[in-house]
C-alpha positions in Angstrom: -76.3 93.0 -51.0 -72.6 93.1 -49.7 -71.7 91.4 -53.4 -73.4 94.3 -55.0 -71.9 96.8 -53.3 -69.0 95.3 -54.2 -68.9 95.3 -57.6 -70.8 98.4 -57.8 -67.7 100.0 -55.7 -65.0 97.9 -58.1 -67.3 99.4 -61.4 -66.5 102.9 -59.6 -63.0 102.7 -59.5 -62.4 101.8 -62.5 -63.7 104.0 -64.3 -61.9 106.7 -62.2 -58.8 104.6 -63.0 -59.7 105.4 -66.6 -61.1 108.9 -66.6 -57.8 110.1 -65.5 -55.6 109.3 -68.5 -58.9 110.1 -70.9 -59.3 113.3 -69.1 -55.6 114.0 -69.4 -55.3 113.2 -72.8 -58.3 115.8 -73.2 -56.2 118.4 -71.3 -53.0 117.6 -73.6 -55.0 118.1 -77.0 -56.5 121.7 -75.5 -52.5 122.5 -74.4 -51.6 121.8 -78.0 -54.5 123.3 -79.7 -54.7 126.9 -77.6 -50.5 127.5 -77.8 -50.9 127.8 -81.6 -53.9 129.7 -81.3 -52.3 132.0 -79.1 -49.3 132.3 -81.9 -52.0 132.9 -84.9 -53.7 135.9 -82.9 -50.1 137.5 -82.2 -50.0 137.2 -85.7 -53.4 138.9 -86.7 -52.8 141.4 -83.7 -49.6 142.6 -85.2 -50.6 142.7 -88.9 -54.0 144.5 -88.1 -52.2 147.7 -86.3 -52.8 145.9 -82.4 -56.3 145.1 -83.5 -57.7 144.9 -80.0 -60.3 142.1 -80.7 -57.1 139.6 -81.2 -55.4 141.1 -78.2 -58.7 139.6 -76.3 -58.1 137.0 -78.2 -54.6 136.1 -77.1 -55.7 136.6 -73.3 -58.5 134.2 -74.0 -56.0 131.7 -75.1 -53.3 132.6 -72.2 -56.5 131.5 -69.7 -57.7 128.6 -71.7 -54.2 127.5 -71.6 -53.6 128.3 -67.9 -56.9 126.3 -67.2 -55.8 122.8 -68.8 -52.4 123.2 -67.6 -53.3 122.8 -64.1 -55.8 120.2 -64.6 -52.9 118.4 -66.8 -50.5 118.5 -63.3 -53.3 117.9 -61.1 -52.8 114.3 -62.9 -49.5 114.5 -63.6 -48.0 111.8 -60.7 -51.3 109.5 -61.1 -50.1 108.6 -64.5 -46.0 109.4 -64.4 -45.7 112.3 -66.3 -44.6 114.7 -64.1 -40.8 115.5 -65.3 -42.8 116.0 -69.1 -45.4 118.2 -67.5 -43.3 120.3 -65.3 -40.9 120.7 -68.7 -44.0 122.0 -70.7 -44.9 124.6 -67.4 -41.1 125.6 -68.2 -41.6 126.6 -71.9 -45.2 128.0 -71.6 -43.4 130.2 -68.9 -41.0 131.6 -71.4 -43.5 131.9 -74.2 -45.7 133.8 -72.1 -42.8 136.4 -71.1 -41.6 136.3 -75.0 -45.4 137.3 -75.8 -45.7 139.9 -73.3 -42.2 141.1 -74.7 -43.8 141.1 -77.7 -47.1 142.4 -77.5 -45.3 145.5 -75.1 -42.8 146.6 -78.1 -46.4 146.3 -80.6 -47.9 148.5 -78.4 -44.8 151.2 -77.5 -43.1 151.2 -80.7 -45.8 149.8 -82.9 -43.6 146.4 -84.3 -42.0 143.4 -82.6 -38.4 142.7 -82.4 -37.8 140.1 -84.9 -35.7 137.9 -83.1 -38.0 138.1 -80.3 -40.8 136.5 -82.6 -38.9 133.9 -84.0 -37.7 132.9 -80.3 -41.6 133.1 -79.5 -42.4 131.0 -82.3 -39.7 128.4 -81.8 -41.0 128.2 -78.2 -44.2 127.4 -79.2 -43.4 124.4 -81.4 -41.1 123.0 -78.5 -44.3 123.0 -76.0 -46.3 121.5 -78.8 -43.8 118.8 -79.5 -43.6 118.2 -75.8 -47.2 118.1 -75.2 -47.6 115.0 -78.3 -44.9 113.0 -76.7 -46.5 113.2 -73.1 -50.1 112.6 -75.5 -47.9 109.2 -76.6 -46.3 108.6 -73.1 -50.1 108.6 -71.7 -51.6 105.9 -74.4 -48.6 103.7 -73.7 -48.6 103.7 -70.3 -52.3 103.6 -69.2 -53.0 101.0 -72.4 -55.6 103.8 -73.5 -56.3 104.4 -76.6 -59.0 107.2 -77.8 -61.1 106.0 -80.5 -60.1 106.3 -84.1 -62.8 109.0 -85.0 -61.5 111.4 -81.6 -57.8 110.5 -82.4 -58.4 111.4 -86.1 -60.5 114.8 -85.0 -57.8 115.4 -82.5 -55.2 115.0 -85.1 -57.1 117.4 -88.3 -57.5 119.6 -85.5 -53.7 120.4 -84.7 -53.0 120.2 -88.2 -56.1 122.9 -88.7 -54.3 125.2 -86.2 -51.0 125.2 -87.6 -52.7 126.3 -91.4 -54.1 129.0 -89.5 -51.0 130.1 -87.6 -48.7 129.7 -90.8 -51.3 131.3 -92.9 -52.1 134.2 -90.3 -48.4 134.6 -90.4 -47.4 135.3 -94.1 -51.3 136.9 -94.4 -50.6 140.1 -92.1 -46.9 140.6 -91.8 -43.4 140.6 -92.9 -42.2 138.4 -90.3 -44.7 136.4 -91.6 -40.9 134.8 -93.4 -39.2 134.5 -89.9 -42.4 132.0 -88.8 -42.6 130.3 -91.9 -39.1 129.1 -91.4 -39.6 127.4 -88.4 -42.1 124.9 -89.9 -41.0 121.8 -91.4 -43.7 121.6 -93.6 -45.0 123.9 -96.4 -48.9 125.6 -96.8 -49.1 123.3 -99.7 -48.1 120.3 -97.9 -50.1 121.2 -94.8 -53.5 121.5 -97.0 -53.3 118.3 -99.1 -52.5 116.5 -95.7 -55.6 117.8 -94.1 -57.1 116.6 -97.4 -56.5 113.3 -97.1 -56.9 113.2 -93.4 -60.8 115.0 -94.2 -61.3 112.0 -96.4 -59.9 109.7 -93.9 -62.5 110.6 -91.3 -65.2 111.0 -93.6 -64.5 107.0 -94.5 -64.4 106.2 -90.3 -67.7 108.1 -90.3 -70.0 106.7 -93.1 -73.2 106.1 -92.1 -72.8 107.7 -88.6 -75.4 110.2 -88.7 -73.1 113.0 -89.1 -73.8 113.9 -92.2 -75.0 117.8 -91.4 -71.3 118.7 -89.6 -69.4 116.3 -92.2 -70.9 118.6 -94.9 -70.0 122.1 -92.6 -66.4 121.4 -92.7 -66.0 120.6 -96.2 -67.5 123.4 -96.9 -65.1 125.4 -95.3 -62.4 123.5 -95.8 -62.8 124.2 -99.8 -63.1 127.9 -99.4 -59.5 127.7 -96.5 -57.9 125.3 -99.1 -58.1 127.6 -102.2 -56.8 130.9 -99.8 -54.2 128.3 -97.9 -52.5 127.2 -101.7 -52.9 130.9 -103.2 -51.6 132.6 -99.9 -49.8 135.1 -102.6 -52.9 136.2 -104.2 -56.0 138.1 -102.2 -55.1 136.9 -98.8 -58.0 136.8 -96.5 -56.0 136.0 -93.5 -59.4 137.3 -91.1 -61.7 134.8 -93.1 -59.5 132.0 -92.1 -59.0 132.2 -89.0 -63.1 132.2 -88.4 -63.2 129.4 -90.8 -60.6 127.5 -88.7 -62.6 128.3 -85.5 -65.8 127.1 -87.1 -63.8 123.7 -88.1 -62.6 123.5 -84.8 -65.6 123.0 -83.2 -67.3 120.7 -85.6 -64.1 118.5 -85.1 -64.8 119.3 -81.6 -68.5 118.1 -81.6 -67.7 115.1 -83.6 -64.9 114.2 -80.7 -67.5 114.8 -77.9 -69.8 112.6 -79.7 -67.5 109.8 -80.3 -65.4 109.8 -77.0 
């Protein structure tokens, strides 16, 4: 009886030992994922006249953000990132004040100050690079590794948000320029990497049942990837961004299944 207890007490502890860089590495995808979903709804908000349902939207993301945040530094010291976290509290900080700079001037004066949005933009890709080294710091220092089919969900799903935020940005404004600058990649280059990465996972998930949400995403994908290289012509900028979202959580579902 004591030898059970025993083991059952050691089979307890370890897998709290692993939960806590698994759940962080959770935390640091949603950080990654909600920043640039915050940035594509400033963008919609802006180009649709302060459309109200992407203001929501934007507060949505600001909680959602707020909410994995603290469950990130709740972990912080257990796994020795807590100079990287308290550096990525910094930066979402300032975004937040650039946003509400932002959003005040939309609302008042009924257009941002440009150099106010490309500071806001340039903020948001620091906390994402930040947040995907502390991601890296966590695998190499716990020895955890997600799966290939969450790692390669996690990693179509960034790439997904950054379409939509570059996308959102041309689609609906003429700062959509002052964004576009800051990315180092173009639409074009963006869409034929998630196209290979959507074949990659399809490969890692051949005959894993999934056919039904496999089938979902291409589907959308096709329509996003004809509007993503055509961004000149007919944008559709509201389509894609509820395409995105429906990706999103198929690559989310697929994630949840595999973890």
């Amino acid at each position: 009886m004591i030898r059970f207890v025993q083991v059952l007490t050691l089979s307890l502890l370890t897998q709290i030992a692993l939960a806590t860089p698994q759940q962080l590495l959770t935390d640091l995808q949603k950080l990654r994922l909600t920043s640039t979903d915050v940035v594509t709804n400033f963008y919609m908000f802006t180009g649709l006249d302060a459309d109200s349902k992407y203001d929501r939207r934007m507060q949505q993301g600001m909680k959602k953000f707020d909410v994995a945040l603290k469950s990130a530094l709740e972990q912080a010291s257990a796994n020795g990132v807590e100079d990287s976290l308290a550096a990525i509290n910094a930066e979402w900080s300032e975004f937040k004040e650039l946003l509400m700079a932002n959003r005040k001037d939309m609302m008042t004066q009924g257009f941002p100050n440009v150099r106010l949005v490309d500071e806001m933009g340039r903020t948001n890709q620091e906390i994402v690079k930040k947040v995907t080294m502390t991601y890296e710091q966590v695998k190499e220092t716990s020895g955890i590794t997600p799966a290939p089919i969450v790692q390669k969900a996690r990693s179509l799903a960034l790439l997904m948000e950054e379409i939509t935020s570059q996308y959102a940005a041309r689609g609906t404004t003429n700062l959509g320029q002052v964004f576009m600058g800051n990315s180092e990649r173009s639409l074009e280059q963006m869409a034929d990497d998630f196209q290979k990465g959507l074949e990659e996972l399809r490969a890692l998930l051949a005959n894993k049942g999934v056919n039904n949400i496999l089938k979902s995403i291409n589907s959308k994908w096709k329509f996003m990837a004809q509007s993503v290289k055509n961004y000149n012509e007919n944008t559709v900028p509201f389509l894609v961004v509820s395409y995105n979202d429906r990706i999103l959580m198929h690559l989310d579902e697929l994630e949840q299944r595999f973890q």
